[in-house]
C-alpha positions in Angstrom: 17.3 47.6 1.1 14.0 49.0 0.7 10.6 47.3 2.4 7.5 47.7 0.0 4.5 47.5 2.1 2.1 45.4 0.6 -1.6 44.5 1.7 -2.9 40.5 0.7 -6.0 38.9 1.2 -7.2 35.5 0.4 -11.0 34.6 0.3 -12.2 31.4 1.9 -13.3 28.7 -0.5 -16.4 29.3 -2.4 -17.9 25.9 -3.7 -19.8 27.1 -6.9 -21.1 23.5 -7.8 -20.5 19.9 -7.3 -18.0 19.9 -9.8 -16.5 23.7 -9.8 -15.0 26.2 -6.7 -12.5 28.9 -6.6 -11.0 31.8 -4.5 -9.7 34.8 -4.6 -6.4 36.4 -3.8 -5.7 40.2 -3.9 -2.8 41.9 -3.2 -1.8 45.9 -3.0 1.0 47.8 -3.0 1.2 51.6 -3.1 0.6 52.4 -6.8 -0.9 48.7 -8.2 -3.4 45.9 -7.0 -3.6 42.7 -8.5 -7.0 40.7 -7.9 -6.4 36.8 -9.0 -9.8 34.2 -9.1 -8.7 30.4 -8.6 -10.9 28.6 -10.3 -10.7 24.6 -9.8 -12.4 21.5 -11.1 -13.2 19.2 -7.6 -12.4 15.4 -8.2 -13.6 14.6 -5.1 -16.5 12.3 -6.4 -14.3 10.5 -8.8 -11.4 10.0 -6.8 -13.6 8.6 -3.4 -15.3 6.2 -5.9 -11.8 5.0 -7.2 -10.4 4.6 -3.8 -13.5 2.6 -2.7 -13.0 -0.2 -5.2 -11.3 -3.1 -4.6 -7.2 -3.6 -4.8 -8.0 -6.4 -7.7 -9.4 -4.2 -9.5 -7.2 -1.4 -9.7 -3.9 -2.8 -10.0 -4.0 -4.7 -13.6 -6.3 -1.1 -14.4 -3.0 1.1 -13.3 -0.7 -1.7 -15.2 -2.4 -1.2 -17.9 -2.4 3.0 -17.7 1.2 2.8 -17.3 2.0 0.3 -20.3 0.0 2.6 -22.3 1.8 5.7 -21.6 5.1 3.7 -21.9 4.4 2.2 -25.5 2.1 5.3 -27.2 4.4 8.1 -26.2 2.5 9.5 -23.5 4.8 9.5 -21.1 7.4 11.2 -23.1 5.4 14.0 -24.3 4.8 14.2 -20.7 8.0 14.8 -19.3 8.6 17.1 -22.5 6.0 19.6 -21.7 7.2 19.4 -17.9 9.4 17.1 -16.3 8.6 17.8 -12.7 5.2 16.7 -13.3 6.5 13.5 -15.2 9.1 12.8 -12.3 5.7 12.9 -9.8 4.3 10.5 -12.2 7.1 8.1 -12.9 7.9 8.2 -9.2 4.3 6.8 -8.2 4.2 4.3 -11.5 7.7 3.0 -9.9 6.4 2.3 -6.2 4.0 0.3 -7.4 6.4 -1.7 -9.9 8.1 -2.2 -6.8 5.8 -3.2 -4.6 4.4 -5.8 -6.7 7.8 -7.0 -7.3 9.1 -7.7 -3.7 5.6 -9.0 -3.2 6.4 -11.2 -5.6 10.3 -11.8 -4.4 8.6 -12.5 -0.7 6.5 -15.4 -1.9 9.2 -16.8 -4.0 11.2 -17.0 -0.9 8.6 -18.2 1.5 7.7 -20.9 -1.1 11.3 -21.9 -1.6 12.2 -22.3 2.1 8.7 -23.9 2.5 10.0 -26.3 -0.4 13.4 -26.8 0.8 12.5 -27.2 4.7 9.0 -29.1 4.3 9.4 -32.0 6.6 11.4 -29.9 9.4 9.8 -27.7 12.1 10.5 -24.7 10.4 7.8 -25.7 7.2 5.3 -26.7 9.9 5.7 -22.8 11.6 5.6 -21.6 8.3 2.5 -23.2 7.2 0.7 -22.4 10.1 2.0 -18.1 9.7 1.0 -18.1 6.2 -2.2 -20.0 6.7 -3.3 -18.1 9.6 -2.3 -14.9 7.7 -4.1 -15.5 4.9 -7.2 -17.5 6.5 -8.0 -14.8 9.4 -6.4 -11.4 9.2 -8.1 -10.1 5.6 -11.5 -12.0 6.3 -11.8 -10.6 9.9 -10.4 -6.9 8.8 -13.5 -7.2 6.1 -15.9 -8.2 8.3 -15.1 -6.5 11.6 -13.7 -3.5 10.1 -15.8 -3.0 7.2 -19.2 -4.7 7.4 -19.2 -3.9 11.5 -17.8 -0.9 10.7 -15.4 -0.8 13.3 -12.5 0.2 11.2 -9.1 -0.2 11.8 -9.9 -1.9 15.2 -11.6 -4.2 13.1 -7.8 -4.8 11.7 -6.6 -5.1 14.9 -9.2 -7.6 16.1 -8.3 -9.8 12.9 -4.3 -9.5 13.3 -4.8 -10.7 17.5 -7.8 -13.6 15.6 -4.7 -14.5 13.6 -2.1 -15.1 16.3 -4.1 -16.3 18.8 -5.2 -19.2 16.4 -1.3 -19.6 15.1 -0.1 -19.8 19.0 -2.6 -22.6 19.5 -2.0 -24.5 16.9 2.2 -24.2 17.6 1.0 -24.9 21.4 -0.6 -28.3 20.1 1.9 -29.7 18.0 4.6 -28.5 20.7 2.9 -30.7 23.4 2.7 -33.2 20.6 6.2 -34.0 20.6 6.7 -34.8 16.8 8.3 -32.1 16.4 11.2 -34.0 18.1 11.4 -36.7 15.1 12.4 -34.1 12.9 15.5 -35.4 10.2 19.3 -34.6 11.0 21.2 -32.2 8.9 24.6 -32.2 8.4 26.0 -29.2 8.3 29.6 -27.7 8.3 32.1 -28.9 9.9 30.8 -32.2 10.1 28.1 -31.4 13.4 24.2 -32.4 13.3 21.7 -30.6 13.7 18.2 -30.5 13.9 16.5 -29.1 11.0 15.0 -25.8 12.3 
């Protein structure tokens, strides 16, 4: 087997404007040279913009991109004119399917146990994790992280905000004791219990 010695170079990134760069590779061998010039378009504005905007906002907008692929054909001429790129695609379009849906599956079950368990213990541990989950961690992570720009520390400061305030409340209606007159169930077997 025969080594061809070959010579490559590769430019550093020239940015030409705010919306064009490229580079350039070149490459010898003995008898030929090829000189290549990459020429991109930057997305940078467009994509920091996107990012920068509210969840709310861009999932029913990315909903509504997919549906509109699915039902005008898009997404099938995509996948004919290259199916790795409509694999990359459909594989992004799925994680969010299915993060909305075991959102959604989460919440169902929360709300059923919270339904089925609501004068026991458990509900009362429940409400207070949800409330206090809802009620401190996103409005301290907005303030803290983002208006006093301390970032994810901000985060931090609203998950500890959140269950400090939960461990309280749980401390309180622990020393209470009504948590003690909780109702019997019956379970298998024929035993009581408390409801937990």
């Amino acid at each position: 087997m025969k080594n061809w010695p070959l010579q490559t170079s590769v430019s550093d990134v020239q940015i030409d404007s705010d919306d064009l760069a490229h580079w350039t590779i070149d490459v010898k061998g003995p008898n030929w040279q090829v000189a290549t010039r990459y020429d991109f378009l930057r997305q940078e504005q467009m994509i920091r913009v996107n990012m920068a905007e509210p969840l709310w906002r861009q999932v029913p907008r990315a909903l509504g991109w997919m549906l509109n692929y699915l039902f005008t054909g898009t997404l099938f001429r995509v996948y004919r004119a290259s199916h790795q790129y409509g694999l990359a695609l459909t594989t992004f379009q799925l994680m969010l399917v299915w993060w909305l849906t075991l959102a959604g599956l989460g919440g169902g079950l929360i709300a059923w146990l919270a339904i089925r368990l609501i004068n026991g213990p458990f509900a009362f541990g429940l409400v207070i994790g949800v409330g206090t989950a809802w009620l401190m961690t996103p409005p301290l992570t907005w303030l803290l992280g983002g208006r006093a720009h301390l970032g994810a520390a901000g985060g931090w400061l609203g998950l500890c905000g959140e269950s400090v305030l939960g461990a309280l409340l749980l401390w309180r209606r622990l020393r209470s004791g009504r948590w003690r007159r909780a109702p019997l169930l019956v379970v298998d077997g024929g035993a009581q219990a408390q409801a937990a």
